[in-house]
Structure formats: C-alpha cells, structure tokens
MIZADO-910841 format. One record per residue (C-alpha): residue number from 1; residue in three letters; x, y, z. Coordinates in steps of 0.5 Angstrom, whole numbers, plus 2048, in hexadecimal, padded with zeros to 3 digits. Example, Ala and Ser with C-alpha at 12.3 -4.5 7.8 and 13.67 -1.06 7.14 Angstrom:
! residues 2
     n   res    px    py    pz
     1   ALA   819   7F7   810
     2   SER   81B   7FE   80E
This chain:
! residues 240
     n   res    px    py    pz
     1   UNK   806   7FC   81A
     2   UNK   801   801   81C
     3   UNK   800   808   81D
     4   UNK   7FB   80E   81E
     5   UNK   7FA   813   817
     6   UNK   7F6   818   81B
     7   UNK   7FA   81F   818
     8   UNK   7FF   81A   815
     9   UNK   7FF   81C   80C
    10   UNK   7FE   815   809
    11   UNK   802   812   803
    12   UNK   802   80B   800
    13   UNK   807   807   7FB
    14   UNK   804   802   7F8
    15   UNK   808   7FD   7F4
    16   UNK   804   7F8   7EF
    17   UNK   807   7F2   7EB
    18   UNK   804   7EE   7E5
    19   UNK   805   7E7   7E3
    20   UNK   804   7E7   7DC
    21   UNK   806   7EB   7D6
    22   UNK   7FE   7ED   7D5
    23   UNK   7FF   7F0   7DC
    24   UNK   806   7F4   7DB
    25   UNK   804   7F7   7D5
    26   UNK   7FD   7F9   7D7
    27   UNK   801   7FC   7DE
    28   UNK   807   7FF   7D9
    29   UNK   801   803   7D5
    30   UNK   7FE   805   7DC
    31   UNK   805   809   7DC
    32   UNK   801   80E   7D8
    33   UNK   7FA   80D   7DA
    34   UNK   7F9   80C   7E1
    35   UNK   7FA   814   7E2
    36   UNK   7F4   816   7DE
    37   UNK   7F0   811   7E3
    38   UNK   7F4   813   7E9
    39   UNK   7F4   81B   7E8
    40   UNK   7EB   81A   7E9
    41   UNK   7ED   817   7F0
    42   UNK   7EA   81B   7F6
    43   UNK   7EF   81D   7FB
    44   UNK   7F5   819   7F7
    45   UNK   7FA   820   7F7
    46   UNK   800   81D   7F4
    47   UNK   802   816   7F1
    48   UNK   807   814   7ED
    49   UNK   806   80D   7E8
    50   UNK   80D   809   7E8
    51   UNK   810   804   7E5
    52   UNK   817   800   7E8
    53   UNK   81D   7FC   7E8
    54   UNK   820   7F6   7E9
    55   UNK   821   7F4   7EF
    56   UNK   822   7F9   7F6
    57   UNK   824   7FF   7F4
    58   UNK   826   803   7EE
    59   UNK   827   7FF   7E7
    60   UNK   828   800   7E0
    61   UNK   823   7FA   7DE
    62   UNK   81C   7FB   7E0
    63   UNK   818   7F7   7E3
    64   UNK   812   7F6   7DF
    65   UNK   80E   7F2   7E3
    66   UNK   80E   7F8   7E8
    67   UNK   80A   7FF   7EA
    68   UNK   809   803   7EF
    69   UNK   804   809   7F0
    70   UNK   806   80D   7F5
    71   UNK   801   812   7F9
    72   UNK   7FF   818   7FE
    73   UNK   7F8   817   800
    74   UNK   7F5   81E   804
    75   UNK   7F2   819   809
    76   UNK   7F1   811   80A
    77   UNK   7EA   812   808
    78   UNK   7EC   814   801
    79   UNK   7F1   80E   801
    80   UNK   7EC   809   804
    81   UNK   7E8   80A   7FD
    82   UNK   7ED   80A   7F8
    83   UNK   7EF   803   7FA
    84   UNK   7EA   801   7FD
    85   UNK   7E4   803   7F6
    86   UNK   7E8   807   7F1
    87   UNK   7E7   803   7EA
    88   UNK   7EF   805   7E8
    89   UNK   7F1   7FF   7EE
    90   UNK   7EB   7FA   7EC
    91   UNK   7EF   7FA   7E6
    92   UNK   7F6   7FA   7E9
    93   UNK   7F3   7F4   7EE
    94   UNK   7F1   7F1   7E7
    95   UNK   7F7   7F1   7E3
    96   UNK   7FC   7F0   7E8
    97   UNK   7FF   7EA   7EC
    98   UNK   801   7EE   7F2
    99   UNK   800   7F5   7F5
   100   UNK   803   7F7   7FB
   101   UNK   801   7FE   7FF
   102   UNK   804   801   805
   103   UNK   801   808   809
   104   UNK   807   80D   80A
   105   UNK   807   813   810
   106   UNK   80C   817   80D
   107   UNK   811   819   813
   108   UNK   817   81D   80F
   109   UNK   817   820   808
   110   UNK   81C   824   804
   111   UNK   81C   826   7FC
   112   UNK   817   826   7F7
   113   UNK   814   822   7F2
   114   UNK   811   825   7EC
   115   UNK   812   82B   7EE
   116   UNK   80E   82A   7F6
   117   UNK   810   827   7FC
   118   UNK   80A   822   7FC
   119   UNK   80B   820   803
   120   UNK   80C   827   806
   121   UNK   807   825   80C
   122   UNK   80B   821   812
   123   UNK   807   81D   818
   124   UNK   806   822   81D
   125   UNK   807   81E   822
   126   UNK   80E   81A   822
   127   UNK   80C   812   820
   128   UNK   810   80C   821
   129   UNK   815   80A   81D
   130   UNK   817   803   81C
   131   UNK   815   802   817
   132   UNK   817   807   813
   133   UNK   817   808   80A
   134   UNK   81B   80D   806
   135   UNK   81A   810   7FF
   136   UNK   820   813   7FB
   137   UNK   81D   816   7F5
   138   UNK   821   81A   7EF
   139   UNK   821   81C   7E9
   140   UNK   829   81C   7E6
   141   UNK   82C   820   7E1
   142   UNK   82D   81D   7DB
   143   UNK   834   820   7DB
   144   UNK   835   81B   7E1
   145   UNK   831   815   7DF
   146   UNK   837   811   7DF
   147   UNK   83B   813   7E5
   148   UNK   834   811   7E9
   149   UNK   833   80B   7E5
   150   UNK   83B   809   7E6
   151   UNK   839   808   7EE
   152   UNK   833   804   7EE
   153   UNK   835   7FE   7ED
   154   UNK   839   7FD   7F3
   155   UNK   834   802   7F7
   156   UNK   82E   7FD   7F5
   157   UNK   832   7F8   7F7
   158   UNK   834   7FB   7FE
   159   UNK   82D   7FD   800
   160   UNK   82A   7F5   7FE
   161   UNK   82F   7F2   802
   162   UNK   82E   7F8   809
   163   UNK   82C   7F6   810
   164   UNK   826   7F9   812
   165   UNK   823   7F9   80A
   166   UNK   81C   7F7   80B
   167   UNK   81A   7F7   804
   168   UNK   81C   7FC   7FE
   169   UNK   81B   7FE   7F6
   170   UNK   81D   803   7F1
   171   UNK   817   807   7EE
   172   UNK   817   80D   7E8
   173   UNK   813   811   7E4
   174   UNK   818   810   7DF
   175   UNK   81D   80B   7DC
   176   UNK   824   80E   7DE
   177   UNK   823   815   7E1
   178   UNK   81D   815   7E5
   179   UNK   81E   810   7EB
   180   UNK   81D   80E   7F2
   181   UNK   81D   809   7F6
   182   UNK   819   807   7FC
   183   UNK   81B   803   802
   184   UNK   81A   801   809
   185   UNK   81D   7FF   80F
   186   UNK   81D   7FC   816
   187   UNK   81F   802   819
   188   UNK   822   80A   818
   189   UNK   829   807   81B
   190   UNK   829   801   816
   191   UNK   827   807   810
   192   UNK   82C   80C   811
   193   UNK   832   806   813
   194   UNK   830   806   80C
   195   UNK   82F   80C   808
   196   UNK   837   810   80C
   197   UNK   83A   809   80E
   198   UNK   83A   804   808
   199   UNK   841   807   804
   200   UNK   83D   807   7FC
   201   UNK   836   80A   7FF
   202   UNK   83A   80F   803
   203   UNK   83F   811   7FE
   204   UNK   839   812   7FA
   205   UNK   836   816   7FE
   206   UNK   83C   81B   7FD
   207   UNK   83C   81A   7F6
   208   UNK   836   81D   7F5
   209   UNK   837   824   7F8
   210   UNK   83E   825   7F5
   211   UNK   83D   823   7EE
   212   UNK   836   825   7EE
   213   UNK   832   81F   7EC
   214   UNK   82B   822   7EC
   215   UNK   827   826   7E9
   216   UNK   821   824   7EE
   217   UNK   821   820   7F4
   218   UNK   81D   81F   7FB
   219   UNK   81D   81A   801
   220   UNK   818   818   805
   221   UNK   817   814   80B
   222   UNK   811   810   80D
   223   UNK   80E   80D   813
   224   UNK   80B   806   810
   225   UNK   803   806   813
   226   UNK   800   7FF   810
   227   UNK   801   7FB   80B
   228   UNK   7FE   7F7   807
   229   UNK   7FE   7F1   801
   230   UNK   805   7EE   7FE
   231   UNK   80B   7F0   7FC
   232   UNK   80F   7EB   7F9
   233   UNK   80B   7E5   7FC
   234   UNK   80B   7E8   802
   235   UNK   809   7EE   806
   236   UNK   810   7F1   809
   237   UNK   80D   7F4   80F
   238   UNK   809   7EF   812
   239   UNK   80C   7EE   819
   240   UNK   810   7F4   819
C-alpha cells in the first residue's frame, strides 16, 4: 500500500491513545493547548485537534483515552519534520500508549469545515482505489441534536458490523454538535454498498436533506498512502 505523492496534496490523521489517567488528563488539556505549538509549525495549513467516541462511530460517551490530530501538510517534507522532529510529538510519543498515523491523498471533496474546504486540491492524476478512506464531518444545528442523536445508535452499529469496514471511529471538535467520523474501507464498491444500500445509513442520508440537519458539513475522500504505528494493537492496513 504504496503510491507516488508527487503533485498529490498530503494530509495525515493520526489517532493517539493513553494508557494511564496521567496520560488521559494531560492529553484531554492539550485539547486547548496543542494549537498554540502547532499554529508556529511550517508548512502545517489546516489541523484540527479531536477527541472521540466509544466504539466505531459516533457515540454519546467519549472515549477519553483517544485523540486524533488531523492535518494538511503543504508537502511530505513539512510532514516529514513535524513527525519526525517536532517537540509537540516527542511529547505525545512520551505520554501516550499508542499513536497511529495514516497519509492521505485526497481523491474527492465537498463542503466546508470552518468555513474552507481544507481538501479542495485533488490528485492530478487518477490513483488506485482500493483501499479507500472517508471523512463525513458536520456541525448539526442544536434544533436537531435530537433527531440526529436518535439515529446514531443503530447507524453506528450498522457501519461496526459492514462487509468491507476495514477500521472506523468517530471524531469531533466538540461534545454533541461537532462531529465526524473517519473510516476505511476494502474498496470504493464496499463503501458505497454501505453509504446507499444499508437501510438506516441510506434513510440517514435522506433525512438529513429533508430535515436540514446541518448547519456545516463536508465529504472527503482519500486514497490511503502509507501507514505507520498501531491502532488498537495493530496496524489495520498492513497486508492491504
């Protein structure tokens, strides 16, 4: 699972997991903090620091033992340094238990995030697609937290239990109303079996629009490039 960069725009998602209170408590603050160290970081021109939920998607119950930073880098080279030397991840490589990190070539995009479309830049060049990773990120308006929290429970249990789910979480920049969910998948087929043939997810889907759930909301795909540390024990595209 390996694929050129050249002329490609780079992002990362990496997912960091504590194994002691110490550890959940110092990451919980960097919540806050991190941003002053990563705003200073060259060539890093979007990130979002995220915490997440319980299980594989969205979930009401936090899960705070795990974070995620993600990020888009204006070329490898700037990505290479922030992992590879920057004080920020010495810190987390410290306090952590676990971190994982997969690099992204952005295939398709749509919506916005704070207001930009921080994966606007697509390959120039088809790539393969198998694997393939999704990111579904909205902001819901508060009028219809409820509705919208009514369908997780089975929507998330529906997308832990789809052929072709390689690995998934739920992310957000907010308790409740800032939420996404970044997942991957054997194929694009596998995916969109899921997304417009799964009854909940696809009656989701409708809901959303006739109901206007969102005040915010973006799509992104991504062709996964190279991957590295675990994830649950584990790094769940070896061998893929």
């Amino acid at each position: 699972m390996t694929q050129n960069l050249q002329n490609v725009p780079l992002v990362t998602l990496t997912i960091f997991r504590c194994g002691d209170l110490r550890g959940k408590l110092w990451a919980l603050a960097q919540m806050g903090l991190a941003g002053f160290e990563l705003g200073k970081v060259g060539g890093l021109r979007f990130y979002k620091l995220l915490g997440s939920g319980e299980g594989g998607g969205f979930s009401l119950k936090p899960d705070l033992a795990r974070y995620a930073l993600l990020s888009v880098w204006d070329d490898e080279k700037a990505a290479d340094d922030f992992f590879q030397n920057s004080k920020l991840m010495r810190k987390y490589r410290r306090r952590t238990s676990e971190i994982w990190t997969v690099r992204l070539a952005v295939v398709r995009s749509r919506g916005s995030w704070s207001g930009t479309n921080p994966f606007d830049e697509p390959a120039d060049s088809p790539l393969e697609s198998s694997p393939v990773a999704v990111l579904t990120r909205a902001t819901i308006h508060l009028k219809k937290l409820h509705r919208f929290w009514s369908f997780v429970p089975e929507t998330s249990r529906e997308i832990e239990r789809a052929e072709g789910l390689i690995a998934s979480i739920g992310i957000g920049e907010a308790p409740f109303f800032r939420q996404a969910t970044f997942s991957i998948w054997r194929s694009e087929t596998d995916m969109k079996n899921f997304a417009y043939k799964s009854k909940i997810h696809a009656e989701v889907i409708k809901l959303t629009r006739a109901e206007n759930w969102y005040r915010e909301e973006l799509f992104a795909r991504f062709v996964p490039i190279a991957s590295e540390g675990t994830w649950n024990g584990r790094n769940p595209l070896d061998n893929e």
